[in-house]
C-alpha positions in Angstrom: -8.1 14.8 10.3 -7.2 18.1 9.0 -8.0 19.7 12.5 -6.3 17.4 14.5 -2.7 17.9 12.2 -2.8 21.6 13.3 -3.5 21.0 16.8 0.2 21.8 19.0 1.6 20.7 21.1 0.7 17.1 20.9 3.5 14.2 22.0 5.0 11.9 18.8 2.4 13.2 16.4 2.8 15.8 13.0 1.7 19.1 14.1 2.6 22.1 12.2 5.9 22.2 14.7 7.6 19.0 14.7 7.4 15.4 13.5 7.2 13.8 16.2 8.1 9.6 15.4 7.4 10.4 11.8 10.5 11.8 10.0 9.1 11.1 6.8 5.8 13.4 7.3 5.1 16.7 8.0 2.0 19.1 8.0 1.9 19.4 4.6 2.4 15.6 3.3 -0.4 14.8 6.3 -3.2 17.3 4.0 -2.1 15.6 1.1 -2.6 12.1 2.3 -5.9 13.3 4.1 -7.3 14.5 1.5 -6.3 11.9 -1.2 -8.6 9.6 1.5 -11.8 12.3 0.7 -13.8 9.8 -1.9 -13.1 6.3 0.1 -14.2 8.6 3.3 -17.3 8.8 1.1 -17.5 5.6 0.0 -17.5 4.3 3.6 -20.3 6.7 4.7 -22.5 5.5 1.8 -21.3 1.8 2.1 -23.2 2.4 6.3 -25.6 4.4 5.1 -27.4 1.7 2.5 -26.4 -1.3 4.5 -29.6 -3.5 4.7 -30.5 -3.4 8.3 -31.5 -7.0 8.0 -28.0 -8.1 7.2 -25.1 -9.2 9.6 -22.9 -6.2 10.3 -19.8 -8.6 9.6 -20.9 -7.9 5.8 -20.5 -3.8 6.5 -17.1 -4.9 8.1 -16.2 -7.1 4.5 -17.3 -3.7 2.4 -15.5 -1.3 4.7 -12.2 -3.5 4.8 -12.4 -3.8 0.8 -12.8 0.2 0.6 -10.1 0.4 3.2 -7.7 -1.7 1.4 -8.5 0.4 -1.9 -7.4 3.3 -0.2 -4.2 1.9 0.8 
């Protein structure tokens, strides 16, 4: 995320030059949220990596949306 938010020119997204459609975001509120995501990013890779194999992968989907909804 933090690579791609410094990457110009790109059309409609926050670079480090413009906006694009987000008027209320600019390089520096994009780190901030990015980073603020850094433990559920963490969360989610651990949630994958100790999923049972044995188990339906629409109960990975149930733990990921929970983390994703924390994060929110």
């Amino acid at each position: 995320m933090l690579s791609e938010v410094v990457t110009w020119p790109k059309p409609g997204l926050v670079d480090p030059v413009e906006h694009g459609t987000h008027p209320d975001m600019d390089v520096f509120t994009f780190i901030k949220s990015a980073t603020s995501l850094r433990p559920y990013f963490y969360q989610a890779a651990q949630a994958g990596i100790h999923f049972p194999v044995e188990q339906p992968l629409t109960r990975l989907f149930d733990q990921l949306r929970h983390l994703g909804l924390k994060a929110e």
